[in-house]
Structure formats: C-alpha cells, structure tokens
C-alpha positions in Angstrom: 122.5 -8.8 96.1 118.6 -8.6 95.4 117.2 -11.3 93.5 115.3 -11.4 90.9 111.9 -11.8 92.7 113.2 -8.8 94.6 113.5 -6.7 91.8 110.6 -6.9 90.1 109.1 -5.7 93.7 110.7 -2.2 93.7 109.1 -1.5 89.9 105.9 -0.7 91.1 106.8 1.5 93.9 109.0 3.4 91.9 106.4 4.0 89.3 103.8 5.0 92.2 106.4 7.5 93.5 107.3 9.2 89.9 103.2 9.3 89.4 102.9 11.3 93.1 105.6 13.3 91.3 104.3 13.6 88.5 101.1 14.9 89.5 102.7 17.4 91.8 104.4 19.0 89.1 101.5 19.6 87.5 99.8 21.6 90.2 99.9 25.4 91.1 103.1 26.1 93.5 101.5 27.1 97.2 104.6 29.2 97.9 105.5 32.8 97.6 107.9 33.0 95.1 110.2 35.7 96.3 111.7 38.0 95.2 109.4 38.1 92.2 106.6 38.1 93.8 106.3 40.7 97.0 105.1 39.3 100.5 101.9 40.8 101.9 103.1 42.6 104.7 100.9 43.8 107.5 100.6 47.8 108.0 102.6 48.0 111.4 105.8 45.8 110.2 108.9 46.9 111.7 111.2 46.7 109.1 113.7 49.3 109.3 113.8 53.1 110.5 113.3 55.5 108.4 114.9 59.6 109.2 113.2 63.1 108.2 116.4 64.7 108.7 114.2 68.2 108.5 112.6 67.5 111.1 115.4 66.8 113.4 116.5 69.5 115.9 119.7 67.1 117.5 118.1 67.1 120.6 119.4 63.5 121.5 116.5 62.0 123.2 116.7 59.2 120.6 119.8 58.5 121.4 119.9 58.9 125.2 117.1 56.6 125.6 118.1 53.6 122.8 119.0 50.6 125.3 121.4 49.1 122.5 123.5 52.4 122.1 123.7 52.3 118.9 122.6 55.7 117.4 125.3 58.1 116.6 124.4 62.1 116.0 126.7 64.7 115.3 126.0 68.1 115.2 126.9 72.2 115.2 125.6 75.3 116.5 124.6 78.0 114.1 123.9 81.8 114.5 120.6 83.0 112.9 120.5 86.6 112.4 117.3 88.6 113.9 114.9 89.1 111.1 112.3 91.8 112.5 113.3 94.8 113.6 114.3 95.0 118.1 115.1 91.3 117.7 118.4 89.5 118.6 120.2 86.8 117.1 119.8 83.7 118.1 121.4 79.9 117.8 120.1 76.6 116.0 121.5 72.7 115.9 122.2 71.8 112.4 122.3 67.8 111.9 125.8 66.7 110.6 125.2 63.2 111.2 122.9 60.6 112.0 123.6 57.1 112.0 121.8 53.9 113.5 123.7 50.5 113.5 121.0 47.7 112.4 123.6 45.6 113.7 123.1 46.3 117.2 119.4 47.8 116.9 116.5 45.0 118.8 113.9 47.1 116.8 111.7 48.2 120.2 110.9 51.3 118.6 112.1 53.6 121.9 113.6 55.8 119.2 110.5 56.8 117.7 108.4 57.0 120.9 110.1 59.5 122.3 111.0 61.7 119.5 109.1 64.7 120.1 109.5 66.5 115.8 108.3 63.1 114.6 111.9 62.5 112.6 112.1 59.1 113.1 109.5 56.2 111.3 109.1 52.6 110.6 109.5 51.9 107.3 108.7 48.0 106.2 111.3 47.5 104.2 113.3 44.7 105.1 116.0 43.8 102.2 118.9 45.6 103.8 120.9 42.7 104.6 124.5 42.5 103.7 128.1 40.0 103.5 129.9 42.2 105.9 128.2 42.8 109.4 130.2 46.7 109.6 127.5 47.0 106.3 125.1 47.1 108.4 125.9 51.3 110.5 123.6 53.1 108.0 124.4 57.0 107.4 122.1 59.7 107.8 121.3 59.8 103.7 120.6 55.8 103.7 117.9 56.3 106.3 116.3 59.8 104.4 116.1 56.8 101.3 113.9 55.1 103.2 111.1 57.7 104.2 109.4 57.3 101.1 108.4 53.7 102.3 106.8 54.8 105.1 103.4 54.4 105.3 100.3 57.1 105.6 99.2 56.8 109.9 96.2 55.1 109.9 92.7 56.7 109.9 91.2 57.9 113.4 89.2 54.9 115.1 85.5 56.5 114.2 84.4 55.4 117.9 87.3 56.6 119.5 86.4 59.8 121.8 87.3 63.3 120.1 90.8 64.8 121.3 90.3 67.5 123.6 92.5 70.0 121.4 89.2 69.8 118.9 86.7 70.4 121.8 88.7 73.2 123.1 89.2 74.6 120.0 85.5 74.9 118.8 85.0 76.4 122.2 82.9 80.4 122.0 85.0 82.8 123.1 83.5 85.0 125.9 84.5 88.7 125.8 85.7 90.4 128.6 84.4 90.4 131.9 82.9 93.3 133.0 82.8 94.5 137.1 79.5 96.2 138.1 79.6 98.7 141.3 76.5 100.0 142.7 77.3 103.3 141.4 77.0 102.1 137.6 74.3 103.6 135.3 73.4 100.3 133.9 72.7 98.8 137.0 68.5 99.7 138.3 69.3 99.6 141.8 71.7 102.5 141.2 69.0 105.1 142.2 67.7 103.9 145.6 71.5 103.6 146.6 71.4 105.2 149.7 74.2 108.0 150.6 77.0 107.8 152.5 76.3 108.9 155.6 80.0 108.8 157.0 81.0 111.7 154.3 82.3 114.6 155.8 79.8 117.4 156.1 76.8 114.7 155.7 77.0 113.3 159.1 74.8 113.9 162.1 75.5 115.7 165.2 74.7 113.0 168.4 73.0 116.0 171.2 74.9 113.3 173.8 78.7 113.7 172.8 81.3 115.1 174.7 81.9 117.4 171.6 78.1 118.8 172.2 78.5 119.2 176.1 81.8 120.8 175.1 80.4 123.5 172.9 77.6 124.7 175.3 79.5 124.6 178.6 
C-alpha cells in the first residue's frame, strides 16, 4: 500500500494528464467523421459495378472471361418481325437476368474491359456491405440502381494525338476515277493517233510474199 509521500506524487501527474486532455478536447477533430461527412474519393475508385441493362445484348463475354465465376446471365431469344417491305424476320437476346456476386468478385475490372456495348461501369459507391454474406449476389435491378453513380469519362488528354476515326473522317472525298484511252476527245494527243495499220482493208501488200508470187505466176 502507497504511502503517504507516494501519494502526493501521483497528484501532479494526474493533473498534467487531465490538462493534455483537456486541451485536446478543445481542439478541431482531424478525422473524417463518417457517415456524416462523405470521404473524398478519387475519380477512378472501384467501388462497385454498375449495369445498363439497355445496353446489354447477353453476349456473355463478361461472364466467360470473369476469373472468379461469379456473374450469372440468363436470357431468351425473341422474334422481331421485318419492318420494311422484302425484309425477313429476324431474332434478338432479351436480358432476363443479370447477377454479379460481390462476394466472390476481386474487382479487376475484366468485366468491363471486354464488354464491347459499354453495359457494365464502376460506380464508387462502396456502402453495400451486409450481416449475411448470401446478401452480397446482387440482381440485375440492384446494379441498374447504381448507374446513376457512375461518373462522366474524363476529358480527352489535350496533348494526346487525335483518333484516327476524326482524321479519316474529315478526309475530301475524291469522285470517281475516270480511265482515259487514246481515242478520248478530251485527251490532245487524240489527233496525231496514228491508225491502225493491222485493220483489215488498211494493210499493205509486201511485192516479196508468197501470196504476190502466187497471183502473178
């Protein structure tokens, strides 16, 4: 048990701690406060994938190519009738179903490379989690939710080199090619063309053929 002498030791440390405390207390807090106050997120967060389920055409490259497996699409085929006049009908995929399990996702973004329509998009939302891990297989109408969080694609680099659709695109266009002969009007060497002389009727008689000799013998 402390002594007296002991005790009286431990007063002025405790008072220098509560000061320390004090003064803390006093100051701005140099945290983020969430969830009322919103963490600055950079523009290229991967938070969680976002579906425009117009865009989709159920071609599966999404989910052929996710190393996890764990995209699920379901779909049917559909017969549109011919519109114009000679044509024929023809068929369409129609999304029934399109599912990703966050669960199993490593967020590489493969999904969204290869998608050709541009259907899938990160989104940098993040508060998705849930108590129960099967929570986390998100239908094709939680994902559509999402695509209003996506953010606009950046602005071209203005150093970057101009894509050749643009440069082809402001290309003249040439008319049609047209083939001179040396019998054309428009060309001035059509006059002093010289004739045929293999034409039948045009050519000369040579005094020394056999067919000469033959005729006078």
């Amino acid at each position: 048990m402390p002594g007296p002498s002991n005790r009286r030791s431990l007063v002025p440390g405790l008072v220098k701690g509560m000061a320390t405390t004090a003064r803390t207390m006093a100051r701005p807090a140099h945290t983020h406060q969430y969830p009322e106050r919103q963490p600055d997120l950079a523009p290229r967060t991967r938070g969680v994938i976002a579906l425009l389920a117009e865009n989709c055409t159920s071609c599966m490259l999404c989910a052929r190519e996710c190393p996890d497996w764990c995209i699920y699409i379901d779909s049917h085929k559909e017969t549109i009738p011919a519109g114009p006049e000679g044509g024929r009908d023809r068929q369409q995929n129609v999304l029934d179903r399109f599912a990703i399990d966050f669960s199993l996702c490593m967020y590489c973004g493969i999904c969204i490379e290869v998608c050709p329509f541009d259907a899938l998009f990160w989104s940098p939302h993040f508060e998705y989690a849930e108590h129960d891990i099967r929570d986390l297989l998100h239908e094709k109408e939680q994902l559509e939710e999402w695509m209003p969080t996506v953010p606009p694609p950046p602005p071209l680099d203005p150093g970057a080199a101009e894509p050749t659709e643009a440069l082809a695109a402001r290309k003249p266009v040439r008319g049609p090619r047209v083939i001179r002969t040396s019998a054309s009007p428009e060309d001035p060497k059509a006059g002093d063309a010289k004739p045929d002389e293999a034409k039948t009727g045009d050519a000369k008689t040579d005094p020394t053929s056999d067919d000469h000799r033959a005729g006078d013998a």
